[in-house]
BALOBA-1460 file (C-alpha; in Angstrom, 3 decimals):
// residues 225
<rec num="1" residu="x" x="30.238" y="92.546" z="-55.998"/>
<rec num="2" residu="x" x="29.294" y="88.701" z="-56.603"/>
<rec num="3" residu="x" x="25.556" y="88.120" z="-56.101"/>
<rec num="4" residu="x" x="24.991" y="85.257" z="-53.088"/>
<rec num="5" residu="x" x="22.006" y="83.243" z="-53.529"/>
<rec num="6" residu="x" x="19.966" y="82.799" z="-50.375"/>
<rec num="7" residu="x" x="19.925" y="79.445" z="-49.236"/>
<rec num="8" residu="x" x="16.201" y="78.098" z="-49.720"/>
<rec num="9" residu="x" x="17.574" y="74.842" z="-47.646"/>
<rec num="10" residu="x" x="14.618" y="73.789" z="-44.703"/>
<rec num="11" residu="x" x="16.096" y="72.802" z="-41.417"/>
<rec num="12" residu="x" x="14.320" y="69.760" z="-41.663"/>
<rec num="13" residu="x" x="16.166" y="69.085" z="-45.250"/>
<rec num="14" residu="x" x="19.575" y="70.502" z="-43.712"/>
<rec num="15" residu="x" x="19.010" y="67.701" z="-40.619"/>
<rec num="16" residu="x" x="18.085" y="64.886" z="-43.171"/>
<rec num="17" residu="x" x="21.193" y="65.757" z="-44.841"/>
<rec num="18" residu="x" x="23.246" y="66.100" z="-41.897"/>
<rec num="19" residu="x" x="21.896" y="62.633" z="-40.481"/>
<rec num="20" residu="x" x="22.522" y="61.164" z="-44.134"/>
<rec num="21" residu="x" x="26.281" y="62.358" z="-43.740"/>
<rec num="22" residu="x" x="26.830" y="61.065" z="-40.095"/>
<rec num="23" residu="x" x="25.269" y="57.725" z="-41.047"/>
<rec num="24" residu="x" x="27.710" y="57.085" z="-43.818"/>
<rec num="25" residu="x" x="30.821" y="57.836" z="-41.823"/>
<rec num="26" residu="x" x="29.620" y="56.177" z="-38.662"/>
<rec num="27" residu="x" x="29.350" y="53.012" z="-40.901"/>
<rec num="28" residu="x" x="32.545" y="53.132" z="-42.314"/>
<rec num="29" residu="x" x="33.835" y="53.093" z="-38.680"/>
<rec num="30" residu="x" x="32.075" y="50.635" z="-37.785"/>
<rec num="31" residu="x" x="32.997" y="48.242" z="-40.601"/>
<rec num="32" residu="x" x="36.464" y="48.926" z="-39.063"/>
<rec num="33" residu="x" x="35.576" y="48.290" z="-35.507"/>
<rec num="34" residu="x" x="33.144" y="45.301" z="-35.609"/>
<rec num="35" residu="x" x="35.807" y="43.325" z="-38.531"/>
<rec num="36" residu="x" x="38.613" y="43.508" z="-36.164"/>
<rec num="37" residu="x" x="36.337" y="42.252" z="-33.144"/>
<rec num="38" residu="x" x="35.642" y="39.599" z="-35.191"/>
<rec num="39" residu="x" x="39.461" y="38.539" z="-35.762"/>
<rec num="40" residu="x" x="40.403" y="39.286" z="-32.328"/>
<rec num="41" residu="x" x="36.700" y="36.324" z="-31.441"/>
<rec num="42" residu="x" x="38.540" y="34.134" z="-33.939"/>
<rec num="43" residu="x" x="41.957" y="34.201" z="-32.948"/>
<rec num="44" residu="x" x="40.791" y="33.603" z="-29.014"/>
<rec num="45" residu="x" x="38.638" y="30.399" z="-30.199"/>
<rec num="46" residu="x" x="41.986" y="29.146" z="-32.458"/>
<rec num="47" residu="x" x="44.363" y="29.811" z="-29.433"/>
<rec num="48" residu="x" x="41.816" y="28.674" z="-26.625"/>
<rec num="49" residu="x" x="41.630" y="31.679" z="-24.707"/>
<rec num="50" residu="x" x="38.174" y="32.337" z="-23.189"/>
<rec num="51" residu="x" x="39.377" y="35.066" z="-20.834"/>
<rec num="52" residu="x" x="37.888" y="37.868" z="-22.678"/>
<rec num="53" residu="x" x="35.218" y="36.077" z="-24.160"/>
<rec num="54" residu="x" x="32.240" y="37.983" z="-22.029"/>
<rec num="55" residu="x" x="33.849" y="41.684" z="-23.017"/>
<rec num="56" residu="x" x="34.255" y="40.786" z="-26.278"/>
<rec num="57" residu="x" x="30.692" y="39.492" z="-26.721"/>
<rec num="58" residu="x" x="29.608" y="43.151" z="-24.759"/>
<rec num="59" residu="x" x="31.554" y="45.216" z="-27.818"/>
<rec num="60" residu="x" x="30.368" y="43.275" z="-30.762"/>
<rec num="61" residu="x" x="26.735" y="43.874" z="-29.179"/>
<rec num="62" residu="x" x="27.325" y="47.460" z="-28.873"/>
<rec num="63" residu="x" x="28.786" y="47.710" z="-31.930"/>
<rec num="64" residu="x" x="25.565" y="45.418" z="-33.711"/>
<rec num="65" residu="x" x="23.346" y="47.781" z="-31.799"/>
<rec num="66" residu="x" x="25.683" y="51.232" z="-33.256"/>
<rec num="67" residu="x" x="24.873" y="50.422" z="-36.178"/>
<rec num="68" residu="x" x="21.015" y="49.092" z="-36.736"/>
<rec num="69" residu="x" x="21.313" y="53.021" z="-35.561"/>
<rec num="70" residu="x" x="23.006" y="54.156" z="-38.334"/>
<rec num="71" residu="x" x="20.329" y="52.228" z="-40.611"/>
<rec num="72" residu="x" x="17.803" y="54.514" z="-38.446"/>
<rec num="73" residu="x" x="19.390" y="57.374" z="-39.556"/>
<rec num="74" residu="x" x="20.066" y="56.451" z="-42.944"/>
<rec num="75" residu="x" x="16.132" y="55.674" z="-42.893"/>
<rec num="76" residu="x" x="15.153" y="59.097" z="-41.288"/>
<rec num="77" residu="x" x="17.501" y="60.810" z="-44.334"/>
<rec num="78" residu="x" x="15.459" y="59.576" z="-46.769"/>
<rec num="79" residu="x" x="18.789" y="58.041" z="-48.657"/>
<rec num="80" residu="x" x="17.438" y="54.098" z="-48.214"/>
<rec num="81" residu="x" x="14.348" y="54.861" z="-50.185"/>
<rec num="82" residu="x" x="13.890" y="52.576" z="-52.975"/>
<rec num="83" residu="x" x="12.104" y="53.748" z="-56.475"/>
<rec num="84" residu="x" x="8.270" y="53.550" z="-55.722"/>
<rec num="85" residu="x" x="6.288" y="50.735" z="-56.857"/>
<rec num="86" residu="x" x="2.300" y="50.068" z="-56.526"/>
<rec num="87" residu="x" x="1.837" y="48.940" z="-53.296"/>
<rec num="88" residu="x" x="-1.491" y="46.427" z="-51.568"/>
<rec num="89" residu="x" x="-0.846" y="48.024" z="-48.379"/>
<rec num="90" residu="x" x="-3.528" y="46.122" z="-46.316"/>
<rec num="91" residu="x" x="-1.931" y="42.975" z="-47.882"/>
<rec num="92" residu="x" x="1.950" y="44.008" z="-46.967"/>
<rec num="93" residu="x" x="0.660" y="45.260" z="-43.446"/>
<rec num="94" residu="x" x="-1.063" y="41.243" z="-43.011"/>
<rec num="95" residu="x" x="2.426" y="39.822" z="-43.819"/>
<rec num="96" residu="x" x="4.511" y="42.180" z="-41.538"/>
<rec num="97" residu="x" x="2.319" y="42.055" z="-38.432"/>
<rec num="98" residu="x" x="1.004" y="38.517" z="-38.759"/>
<rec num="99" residu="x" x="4.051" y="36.799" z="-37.526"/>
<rec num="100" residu="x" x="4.559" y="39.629" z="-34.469"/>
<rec num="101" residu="x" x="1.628" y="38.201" z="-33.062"/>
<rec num="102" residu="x" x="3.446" y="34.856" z="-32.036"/>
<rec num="103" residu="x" x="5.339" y="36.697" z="-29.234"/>
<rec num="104" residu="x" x="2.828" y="40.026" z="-29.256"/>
<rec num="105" residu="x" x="-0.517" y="38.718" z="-27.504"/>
<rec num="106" residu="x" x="-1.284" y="42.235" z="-27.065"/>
<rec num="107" residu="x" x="-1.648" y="42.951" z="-30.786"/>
<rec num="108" residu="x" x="-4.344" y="42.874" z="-33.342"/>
<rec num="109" residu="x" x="-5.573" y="43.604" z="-36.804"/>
<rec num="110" residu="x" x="-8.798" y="45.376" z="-38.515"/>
<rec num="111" residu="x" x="-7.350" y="45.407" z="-42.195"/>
<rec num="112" residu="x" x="-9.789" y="46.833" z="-44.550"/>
<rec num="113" residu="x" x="-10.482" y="44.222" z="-47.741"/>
<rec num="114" residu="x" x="-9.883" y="46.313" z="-50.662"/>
<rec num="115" residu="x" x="-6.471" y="46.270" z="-52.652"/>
<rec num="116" residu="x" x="-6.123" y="49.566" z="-52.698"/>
<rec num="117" residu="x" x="-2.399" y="50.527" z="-54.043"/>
<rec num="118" residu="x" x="-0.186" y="53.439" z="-52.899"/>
<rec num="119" residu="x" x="3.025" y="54.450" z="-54.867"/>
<rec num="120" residu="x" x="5.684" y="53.647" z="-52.816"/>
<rec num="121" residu="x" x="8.811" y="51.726" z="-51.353"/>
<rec num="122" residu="x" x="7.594" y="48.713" z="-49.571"/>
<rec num="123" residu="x" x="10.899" y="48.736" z="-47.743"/>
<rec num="124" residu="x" x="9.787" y="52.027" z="-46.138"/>
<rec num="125" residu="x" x="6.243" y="51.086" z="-45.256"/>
<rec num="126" residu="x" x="7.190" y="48.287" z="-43.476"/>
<rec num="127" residu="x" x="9.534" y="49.712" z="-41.397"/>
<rec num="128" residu="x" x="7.275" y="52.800" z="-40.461"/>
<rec num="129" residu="x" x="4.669" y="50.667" z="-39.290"/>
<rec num="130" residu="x" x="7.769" y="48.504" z="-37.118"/>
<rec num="131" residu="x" x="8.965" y="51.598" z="-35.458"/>
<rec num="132" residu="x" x="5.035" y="52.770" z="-34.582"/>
<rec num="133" residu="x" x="4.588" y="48.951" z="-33.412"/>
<rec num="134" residu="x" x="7.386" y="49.329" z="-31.447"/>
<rec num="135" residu="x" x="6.728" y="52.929" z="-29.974"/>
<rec num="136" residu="x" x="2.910" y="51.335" z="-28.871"/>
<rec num="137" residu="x" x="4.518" y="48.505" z="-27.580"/>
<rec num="138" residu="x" x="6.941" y="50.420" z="-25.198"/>
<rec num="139" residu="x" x="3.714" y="52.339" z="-24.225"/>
<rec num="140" residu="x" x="2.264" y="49.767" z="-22.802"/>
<rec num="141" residu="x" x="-1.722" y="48.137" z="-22.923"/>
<rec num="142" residu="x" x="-3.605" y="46.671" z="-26.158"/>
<rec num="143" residu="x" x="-2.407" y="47.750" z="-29.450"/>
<rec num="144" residu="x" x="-4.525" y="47.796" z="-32.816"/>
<rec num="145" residu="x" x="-3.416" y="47.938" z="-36.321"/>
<rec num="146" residu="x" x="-5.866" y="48.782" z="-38.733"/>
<rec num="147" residu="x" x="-6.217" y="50.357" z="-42.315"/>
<rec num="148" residu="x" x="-9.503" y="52.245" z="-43.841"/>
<rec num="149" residu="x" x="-10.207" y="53.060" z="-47.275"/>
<rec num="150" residu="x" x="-12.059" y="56.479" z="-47.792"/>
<rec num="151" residu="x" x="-12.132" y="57.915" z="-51.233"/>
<rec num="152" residu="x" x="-8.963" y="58.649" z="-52.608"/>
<rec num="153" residu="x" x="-6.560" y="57.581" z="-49.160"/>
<rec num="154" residu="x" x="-6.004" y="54.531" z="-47.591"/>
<rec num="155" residu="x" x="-5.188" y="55.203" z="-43.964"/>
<rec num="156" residu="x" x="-2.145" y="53.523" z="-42.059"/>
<rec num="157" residu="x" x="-3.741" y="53.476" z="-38.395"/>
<rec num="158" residu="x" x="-1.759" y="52.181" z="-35.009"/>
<rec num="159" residu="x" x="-3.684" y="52.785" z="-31.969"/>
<rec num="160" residu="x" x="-2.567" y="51.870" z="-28.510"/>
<rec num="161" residu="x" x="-3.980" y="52.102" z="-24.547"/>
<rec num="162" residu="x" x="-0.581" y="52.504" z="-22.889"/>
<rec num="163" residu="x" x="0.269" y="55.595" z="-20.980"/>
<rec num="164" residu="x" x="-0.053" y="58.164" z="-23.742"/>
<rec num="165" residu="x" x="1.226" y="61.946" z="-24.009"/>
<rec num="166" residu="x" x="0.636" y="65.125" z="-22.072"/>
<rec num="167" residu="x" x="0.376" y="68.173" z="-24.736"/>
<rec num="168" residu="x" x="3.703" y="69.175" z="-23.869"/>
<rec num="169" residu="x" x="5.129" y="65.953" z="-24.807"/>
<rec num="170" residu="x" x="2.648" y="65.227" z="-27.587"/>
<rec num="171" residu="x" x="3.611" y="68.679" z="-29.591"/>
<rec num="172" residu="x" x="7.533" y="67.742" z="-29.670"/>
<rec num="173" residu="x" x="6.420" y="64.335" z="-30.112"/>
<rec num="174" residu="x" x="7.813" y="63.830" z="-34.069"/>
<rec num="175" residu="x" x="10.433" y="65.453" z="-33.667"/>
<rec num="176" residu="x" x="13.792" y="64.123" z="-34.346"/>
<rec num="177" residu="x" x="15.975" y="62.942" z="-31.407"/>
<rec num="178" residu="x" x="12.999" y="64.050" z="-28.976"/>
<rec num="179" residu="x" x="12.811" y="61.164" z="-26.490"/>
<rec num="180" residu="x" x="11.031" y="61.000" z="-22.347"/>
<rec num="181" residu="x" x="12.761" y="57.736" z="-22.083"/>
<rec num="182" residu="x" x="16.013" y="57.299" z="-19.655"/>
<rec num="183" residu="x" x="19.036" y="56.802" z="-21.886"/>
<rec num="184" residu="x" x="17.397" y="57.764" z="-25.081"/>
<rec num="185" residu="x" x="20.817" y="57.472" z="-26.998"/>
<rec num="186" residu="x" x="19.072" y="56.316" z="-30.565"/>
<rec num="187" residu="x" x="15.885" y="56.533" z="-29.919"/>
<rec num="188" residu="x" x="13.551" y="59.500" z="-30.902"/>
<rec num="189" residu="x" x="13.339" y="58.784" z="-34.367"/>
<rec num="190" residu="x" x="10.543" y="55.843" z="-34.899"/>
<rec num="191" residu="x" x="8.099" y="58.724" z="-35.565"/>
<rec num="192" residu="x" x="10.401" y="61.220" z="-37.653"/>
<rec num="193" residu="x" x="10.731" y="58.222" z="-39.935"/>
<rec num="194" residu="x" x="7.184" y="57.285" z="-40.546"/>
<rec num="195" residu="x" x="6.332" y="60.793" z="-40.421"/>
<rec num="196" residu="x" x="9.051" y="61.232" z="-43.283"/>
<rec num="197" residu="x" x="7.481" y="58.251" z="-45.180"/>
<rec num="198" residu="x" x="4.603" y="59.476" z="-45.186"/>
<rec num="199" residu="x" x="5.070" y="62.801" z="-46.582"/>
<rec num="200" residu="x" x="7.773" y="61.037" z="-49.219"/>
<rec num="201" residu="x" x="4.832" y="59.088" z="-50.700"/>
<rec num="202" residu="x" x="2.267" y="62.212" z="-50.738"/>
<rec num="203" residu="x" x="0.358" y="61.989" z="-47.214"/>
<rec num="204" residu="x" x="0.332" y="62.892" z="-43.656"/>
<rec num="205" residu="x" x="1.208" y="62.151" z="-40.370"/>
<rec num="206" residu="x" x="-1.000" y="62.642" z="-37.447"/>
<rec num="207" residu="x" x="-1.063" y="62.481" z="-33.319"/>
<rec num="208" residu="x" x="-3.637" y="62.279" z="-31.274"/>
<rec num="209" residu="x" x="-2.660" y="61.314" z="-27.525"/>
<rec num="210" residu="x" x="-4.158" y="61.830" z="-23.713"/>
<rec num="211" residu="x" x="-2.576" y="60.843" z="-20.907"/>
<rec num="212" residu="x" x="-3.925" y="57.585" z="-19.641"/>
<rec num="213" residu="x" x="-5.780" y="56.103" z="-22.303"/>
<rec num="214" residu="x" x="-3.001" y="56.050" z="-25.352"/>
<rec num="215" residu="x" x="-2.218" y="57.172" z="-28.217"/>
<rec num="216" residu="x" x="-3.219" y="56.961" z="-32.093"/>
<rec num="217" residu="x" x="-0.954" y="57.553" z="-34.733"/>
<rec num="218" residu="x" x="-2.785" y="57.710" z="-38.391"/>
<rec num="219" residu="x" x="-1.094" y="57.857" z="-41.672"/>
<rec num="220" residu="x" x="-2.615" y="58.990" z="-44.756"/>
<rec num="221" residu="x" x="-1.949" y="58.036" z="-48.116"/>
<rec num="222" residu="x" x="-3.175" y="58.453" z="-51.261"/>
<rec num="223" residu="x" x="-4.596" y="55.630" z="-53.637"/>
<rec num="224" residu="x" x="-3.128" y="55.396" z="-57.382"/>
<rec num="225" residu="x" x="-5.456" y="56.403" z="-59.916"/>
């Protein structure tokens, strides 16, 4: 009788890996779909036929919106992340949110002043702090983006005053796919994917929320020797 090895898999890795797979084939369709919208916008503009111009603008949006969700995905697998470098996070964190603040009057900054460095992929910092920008945004009120230095961590913090999260909500909250917004089709993941990056580059994640006066989401990282 062969011998089967159990299968140590997590569900978490078996999802990762599952999202990983469906975001690779779901762009290859795409490639396919959007390229021949794009010849069919062409030939209309060559032969002067604006009939179809409004439906054909509606697909290629769809389709451009399709697949910034397949770069979610791909984000939330893990298989974007770049090799990890020594990161200035307060410094990267300035240059992201800086320019958000020309159409974000809502938003500020409390950076801390040291240069403390975390090993990681820029790439994936920046666009864990976009999604939790754009989760505080959707939740309405002030928002606050901060970092503070305390021993060996350097602490990612987004705090907002919107609506916040009953604890029935707030305990599903990071998980994947879990939305309380009407049509959630690709959305649920802006916390799975900092939560993600955070544990890829050695920290933590953490929630704290109360309905009616918002919700703080903290991630912890630890500083390079």
């Amino acid at each position: 009788m062969n011998d089967i090895s159990p299968d140590t898999t997590s569900a978490q890795e078996k999802l990762e890996h599952f999202a990983a797979n469906v975001a690779h084939d779901f762009n290859n369709l795409l490639t396919g779909i959007l390229g021949n919208m794009e010849l069919m916008q062409n030939r209309a503009r060559r032969t002067g036929v604006t009939t179809f111009d409004a439906y054909l603008d509606g697909a290629r949006n769809a389709g451009s919106r399709a697949a910034t969700f397949a770069q979610r995905l791909l984000a939330f697998s893990g298989r974007a992340a770049q090799p990890a470098e020594a990161v200035d996070i307060s410094q990267l964190i300035s240059e992201l949110v800086e320019p958000m603040r020309d159409h974000l009057n809502n938003l500020t900054m409390d950076l801390s002043k040291s240069d403390a460095r975390v090993a990681c992929d820029p790439g994936q910092v920046e666009l864990a702090v976009h999604e939790l920008i754009h989760n505080a945004t959707e939740a309405g009120g002030d928002i606050l983006v901060s970092t503070k230095t305390e021993n060996d961590t350097i602490s990612i913090i987004i705090r907002d005053t919107g609506h916040g999260m009953e604890p029935a909500v707030l305990n599903r909250a990071a998980e994947p796919f879990f939305t309380t917004l009407p049509n959630g089709a690709g959305k649920g993941l802006g916390l799975a994917i900092a939560e993600r990056f955070a544990r890829q580059a050695g920290g933590s994640m953490e929630i704290t929320s109360q309905a009616g006066t918002g919700t703080t989401v903290t991630l912890t990282l630890p500083l390079m020797n």
